[in-house]
N, C-alpha and C positions, 0 to 999 in steps of 0.2 A: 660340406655346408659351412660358410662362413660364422664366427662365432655372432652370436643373438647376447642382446641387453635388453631385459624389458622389466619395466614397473608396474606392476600389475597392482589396482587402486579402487578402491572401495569405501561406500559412505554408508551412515545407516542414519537416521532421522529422526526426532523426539516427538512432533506431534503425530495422534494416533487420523489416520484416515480412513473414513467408512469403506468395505471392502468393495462399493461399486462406485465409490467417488472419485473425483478428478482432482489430484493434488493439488494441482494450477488455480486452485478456488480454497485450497489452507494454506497457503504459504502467508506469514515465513514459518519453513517448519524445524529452521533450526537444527543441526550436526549432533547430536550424540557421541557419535566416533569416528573414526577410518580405521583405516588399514593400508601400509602400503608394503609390499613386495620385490623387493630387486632380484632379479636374476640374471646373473652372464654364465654365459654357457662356455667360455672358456679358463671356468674356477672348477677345479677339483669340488668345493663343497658351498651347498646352498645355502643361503640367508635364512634366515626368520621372518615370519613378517612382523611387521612394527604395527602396533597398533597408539592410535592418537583419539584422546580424550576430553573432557571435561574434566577441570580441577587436577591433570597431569602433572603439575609442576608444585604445586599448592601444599597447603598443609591437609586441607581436606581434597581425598582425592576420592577420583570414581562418581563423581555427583551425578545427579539427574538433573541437571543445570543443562541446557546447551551450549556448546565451543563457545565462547566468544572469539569475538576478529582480532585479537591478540593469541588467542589459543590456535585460533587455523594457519598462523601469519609462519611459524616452523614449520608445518607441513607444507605449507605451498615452497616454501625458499627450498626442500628437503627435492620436493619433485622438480623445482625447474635446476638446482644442484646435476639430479639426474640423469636430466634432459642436456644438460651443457657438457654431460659425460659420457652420452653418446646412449642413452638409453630411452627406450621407445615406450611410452605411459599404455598401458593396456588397460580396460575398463570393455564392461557388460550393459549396456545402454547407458553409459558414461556420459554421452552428447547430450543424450537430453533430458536425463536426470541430473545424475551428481552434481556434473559440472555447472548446469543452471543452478544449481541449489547453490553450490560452492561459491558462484559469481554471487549471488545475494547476501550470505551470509559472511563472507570474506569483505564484501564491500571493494573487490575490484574484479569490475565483470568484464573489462579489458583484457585483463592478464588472461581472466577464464575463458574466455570466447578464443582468446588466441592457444591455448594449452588445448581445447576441446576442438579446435579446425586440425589442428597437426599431432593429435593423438589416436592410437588406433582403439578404434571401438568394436571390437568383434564382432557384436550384434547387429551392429549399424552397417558394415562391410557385409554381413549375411541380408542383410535387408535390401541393400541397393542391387544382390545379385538375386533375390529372388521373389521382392517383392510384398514379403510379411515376414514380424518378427521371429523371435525363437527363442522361451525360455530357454537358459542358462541350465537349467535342469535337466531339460529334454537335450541339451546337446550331449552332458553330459553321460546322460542314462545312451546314449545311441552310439558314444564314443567308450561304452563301459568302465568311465568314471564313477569315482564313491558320490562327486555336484556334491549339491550343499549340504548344511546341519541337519540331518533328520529333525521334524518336528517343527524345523523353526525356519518363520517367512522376514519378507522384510516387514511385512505387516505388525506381525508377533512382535519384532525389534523395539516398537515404538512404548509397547505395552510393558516389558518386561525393564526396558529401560527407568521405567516408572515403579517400579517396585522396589525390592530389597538391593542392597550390596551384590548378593548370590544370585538374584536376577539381569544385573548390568554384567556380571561378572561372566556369563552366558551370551550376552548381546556381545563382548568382545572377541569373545572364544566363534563367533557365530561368524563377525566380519572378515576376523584374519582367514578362518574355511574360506569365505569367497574368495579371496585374492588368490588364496591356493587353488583352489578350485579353478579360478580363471589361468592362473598361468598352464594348470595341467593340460586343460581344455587347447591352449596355445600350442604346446610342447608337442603333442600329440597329433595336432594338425600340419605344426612341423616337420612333425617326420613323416608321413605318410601321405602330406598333402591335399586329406579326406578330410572337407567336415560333415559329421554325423549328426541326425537327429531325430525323436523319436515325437511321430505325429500323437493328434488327438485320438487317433482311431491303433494308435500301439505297433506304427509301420514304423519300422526305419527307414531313413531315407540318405541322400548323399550326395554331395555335390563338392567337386571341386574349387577349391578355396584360392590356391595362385597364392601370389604375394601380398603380403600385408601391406594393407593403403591407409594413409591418412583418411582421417573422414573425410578431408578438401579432395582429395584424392578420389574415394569409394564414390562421393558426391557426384566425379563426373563419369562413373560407368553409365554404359546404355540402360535406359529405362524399362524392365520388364514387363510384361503385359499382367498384368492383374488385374484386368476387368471383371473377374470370376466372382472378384472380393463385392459383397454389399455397400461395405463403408475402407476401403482401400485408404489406406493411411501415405500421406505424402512425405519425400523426403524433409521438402521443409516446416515439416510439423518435430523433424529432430532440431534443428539448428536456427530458427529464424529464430529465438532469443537471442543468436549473436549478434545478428545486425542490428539491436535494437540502442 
């Protein structure tokens, strides 16, 4: 196998969202943190992840403040660094989260639209081949990964980010897990090929995964039938914030 570079990327959000609400109706909701991830697979030993903050640089650090676009502006230069290093940005519905988030709150939705078309999105590569998403969780539990922080959602993030010191201090510890968690998730479908996932009804399941495609890429697999679905979710309900 040829050696792999990936940056595996993650955001977590400050305002709190009702748990059957539609984000796209609180925005702007504002960065709390990230996380990012480097891995090459032709280094004897692996990275850490970096976690990026509010008030990082500052005298007060750790705040429940949201990033400002001077605070995201080193993480963005950090990933396209990356990207010009031959390394491939990985993310867990990335397209149509983060990265829209990212583009608003960064104030350049250029850079982001183009960083989120030629980025691979695991989820979104799982969706164009089968037609419905797939928590991050469940693939892990079907690939008998540790997935994410016991206890704690993205939901949770927003709320404890709002609280003490020892609560953000949690929210951090919480994001770096995802990045980890997404690259294992990666590693694992590397070598074996298989992605796993464990339905609502407690099946696992499995489908061959193939090569990693950009979302432009996964965008133009054949379209699966999912007529089965009530309310069948369209591709371009991930990505038409880019054209806009």
């Amino acid at each position: 196998m040829s050696d792999r570079k990936y940056l595996s990327w993650d955001i977590e959000i400050v305002k709190e969202i009702p748990e059957d609400g539609d984000w796209l109706e609180y925005r702007p909701l504002g960065i709390s943190c990230a996380a990012t991830l480097a891995y090459d697979s032709s280094l004897e030993v692996q990275e850490e992840p970096i976690v990026w903050y509010a008030g990082q640089d500052g005298v007060d650090t750790l705040v429940s403040a949201p990033m400002a676009r001077v605070e995201l502006n080193p993480m963005l230069d950090y990933m396209i660094g990356k990207v010009a290093q031959g390394y491939s940005i990985l993310t867990w519905n990335g397209l149509k989260f983060d990265f829209d988030v990212l583009a608003e709150e960064s104030g350049m939705p250029k850079l982001c639209a183009f960083l989120a078309m030629t980025h691979v999105d695991v989820m979104y590569q799982f969706f164009c081949m089968k037609g419905f998403p797939c928590a991050l969780a469940k693939a892990a539990q079907g690939l008998g990964l540790p997935g994410k922080t016991e206890g704690m959602t993205g939901a949770v993030a927003p709320v404890l980010w709002a609280g003490s010191l020892e609560d953000r201090q949690k929210v951090l510890r919480y994001v770096a897990g995802d990045v980890e968690a997404l690259l294992a998730i990666v590693k694992v479908i590397d070598a074996t090929g298989l992605f796993k996932w464990v339905t609502a009804r407690g099946i696992t399941k499995t489908v061959r995964m193939g090569d990693w495609l950009t979302v432009k890429q996964a965008s133009n697999l054949p379209v699966p039938d999912n007529s089965w679905m009530d309310k069948p979710m369209l591709r371009e309900d991930f990505y038409k914030w880019t054209t806009v």
